[in-house]
C-alpha positions in Angstrom: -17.6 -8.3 -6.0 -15.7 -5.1 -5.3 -14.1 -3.4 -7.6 -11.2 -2.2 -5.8 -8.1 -4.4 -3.5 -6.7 -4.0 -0.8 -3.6 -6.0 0.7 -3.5 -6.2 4.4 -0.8 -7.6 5.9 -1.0 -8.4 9.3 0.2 -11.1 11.6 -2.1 -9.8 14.9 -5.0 -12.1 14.7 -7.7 -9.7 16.9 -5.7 -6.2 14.5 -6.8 -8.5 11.4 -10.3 -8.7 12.9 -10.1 -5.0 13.7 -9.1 -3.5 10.5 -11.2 -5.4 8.0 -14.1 -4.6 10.6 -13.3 -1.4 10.4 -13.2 -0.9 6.6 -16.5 -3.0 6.7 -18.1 -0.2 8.6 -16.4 2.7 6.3 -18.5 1.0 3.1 -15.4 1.2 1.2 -16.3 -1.3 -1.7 -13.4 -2.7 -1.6 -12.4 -6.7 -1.2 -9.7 -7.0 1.5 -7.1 -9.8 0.8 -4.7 -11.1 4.1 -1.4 -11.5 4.1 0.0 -12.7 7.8 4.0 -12.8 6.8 6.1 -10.8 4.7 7.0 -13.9 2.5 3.4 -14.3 1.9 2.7 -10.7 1.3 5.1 -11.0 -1.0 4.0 -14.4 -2.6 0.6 -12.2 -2.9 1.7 -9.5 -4.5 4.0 -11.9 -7.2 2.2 -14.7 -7.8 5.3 -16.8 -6.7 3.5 -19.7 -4.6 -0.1 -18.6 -4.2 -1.7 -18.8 -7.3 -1.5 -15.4 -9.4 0.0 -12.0 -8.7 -2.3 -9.8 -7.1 -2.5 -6.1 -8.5 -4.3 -4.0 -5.6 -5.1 -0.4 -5.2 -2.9 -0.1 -1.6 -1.1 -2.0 0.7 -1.8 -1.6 4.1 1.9 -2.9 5.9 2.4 -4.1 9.8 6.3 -3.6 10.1 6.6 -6.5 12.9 6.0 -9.1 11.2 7.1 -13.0 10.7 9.5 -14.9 7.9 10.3 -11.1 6.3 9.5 -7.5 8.1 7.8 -4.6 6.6 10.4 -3.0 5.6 12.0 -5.9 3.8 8.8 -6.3 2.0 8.3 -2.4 1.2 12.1 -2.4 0.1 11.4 -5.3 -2.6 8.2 -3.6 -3.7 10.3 -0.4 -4.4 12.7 -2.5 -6.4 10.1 -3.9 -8.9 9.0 -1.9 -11.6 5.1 -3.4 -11.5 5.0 -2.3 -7.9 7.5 0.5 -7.3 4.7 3.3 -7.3 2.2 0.9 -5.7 0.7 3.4 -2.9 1.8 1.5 0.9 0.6 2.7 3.9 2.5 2.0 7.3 0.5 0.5 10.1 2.3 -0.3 12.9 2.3 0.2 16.5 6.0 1.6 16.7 6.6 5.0 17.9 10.0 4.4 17.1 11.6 7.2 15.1 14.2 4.7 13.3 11.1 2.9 11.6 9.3 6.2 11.0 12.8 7.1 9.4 13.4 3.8 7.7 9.9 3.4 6.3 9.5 7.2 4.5 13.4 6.1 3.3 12.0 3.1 1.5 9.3 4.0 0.0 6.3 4.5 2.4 3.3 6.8 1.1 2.5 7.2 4.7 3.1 6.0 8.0 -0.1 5.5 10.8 0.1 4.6 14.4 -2.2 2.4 14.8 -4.9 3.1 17.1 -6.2 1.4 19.9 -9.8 2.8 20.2 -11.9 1.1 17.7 -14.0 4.2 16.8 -10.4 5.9 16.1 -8.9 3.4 14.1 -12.7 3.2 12.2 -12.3 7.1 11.3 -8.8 6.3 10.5 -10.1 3.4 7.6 -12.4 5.8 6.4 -10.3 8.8 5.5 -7.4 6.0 4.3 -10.9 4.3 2.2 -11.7 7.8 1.3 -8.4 9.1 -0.1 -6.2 6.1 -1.6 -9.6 4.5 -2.7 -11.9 7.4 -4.2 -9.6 10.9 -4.3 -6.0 9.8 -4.8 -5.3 9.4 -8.8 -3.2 6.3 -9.1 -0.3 6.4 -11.4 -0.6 4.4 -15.0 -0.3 0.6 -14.2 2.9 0.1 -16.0 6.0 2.7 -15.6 6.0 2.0 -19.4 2.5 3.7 -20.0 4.2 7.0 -18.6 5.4 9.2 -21.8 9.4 10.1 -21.2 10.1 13.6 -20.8 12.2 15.0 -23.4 15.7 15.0 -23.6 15.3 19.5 -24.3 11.9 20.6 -23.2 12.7 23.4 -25.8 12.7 21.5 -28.8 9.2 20.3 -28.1 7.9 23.8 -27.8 5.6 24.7 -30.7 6.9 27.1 -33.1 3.4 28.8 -33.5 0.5 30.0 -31.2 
């Protein structure tokens, strides 16, 4: 079993096939679950429905999809504490600058144009593989886990060398 996860949510039947060929071929050892609908991306990634709440490494987020869009999914992700700093990654096939816009405004790590060219979108699974799965450094799992910074840096200074 893989050690990492990875939420794909995708309604497109044949870009389903396509991406989780794609990261297939990349050797990313990571286990690909599919969400088809923003409801049950968000049932996924809550445990409201499905069985458990899933924790994975990315999010890989269609904006057109059915029941709830992308960004109504990424804008309750950002709202959560347990997901806020979960990394999502845009994949749409919308050159439209309002979703660009929207999508960086809620939250997006990064937003990717899907390609049509299968060797294209392969190289594109393996640099997103390669850095959100092996270079990235995730942030703690809980918000709580990071230390708050003091309320005067000064005071925390040591008084000797």
């Amino acid at each position: 079993m893989a050690d990492r996860l990875i939420l794909l949510v995708e309604d497109n039947p044949d870009d389903e096939a396509l991406a989780i060929r794609a990261l297939k071929k990349t050797n990313a050892s990571a286990e690909v679950v599919v969400a088809r609908d923003g409801v049950e991306a968000l049932d996924y990634l809550f445990g409201s429905g499905v069985g458990p709440a899933l924790h994975p490494d990315i999010v890989l987020l269609d904006l057109k999809l059915p029941k709830l869009d992308g960004h109504g999914v990424l804008q309750r992700l950002r709202s959560e504490e347990r997901t806020r700093w979960l990394p999502v990654v845009v994949m749409t096939s919308s050159k439209e600058q309002r979703d660009l816009v929207q999508s960086y405004s809620l939250g997006a790590n990064s937003y990717i144009l899907k390609p049509v060219d299968f060797n294209q979108f392969t190289e594109a699974m393996r640099q997103l593989g390669l850095y959100w799965l092996v270079l990235n450094e995730p942030p703690p799992a809980q918000a709580g886990a990071i230390p708050p910074a003091p309320a005067d840096p000064w005071v925390q200074l040591p008084t000797s060398i």
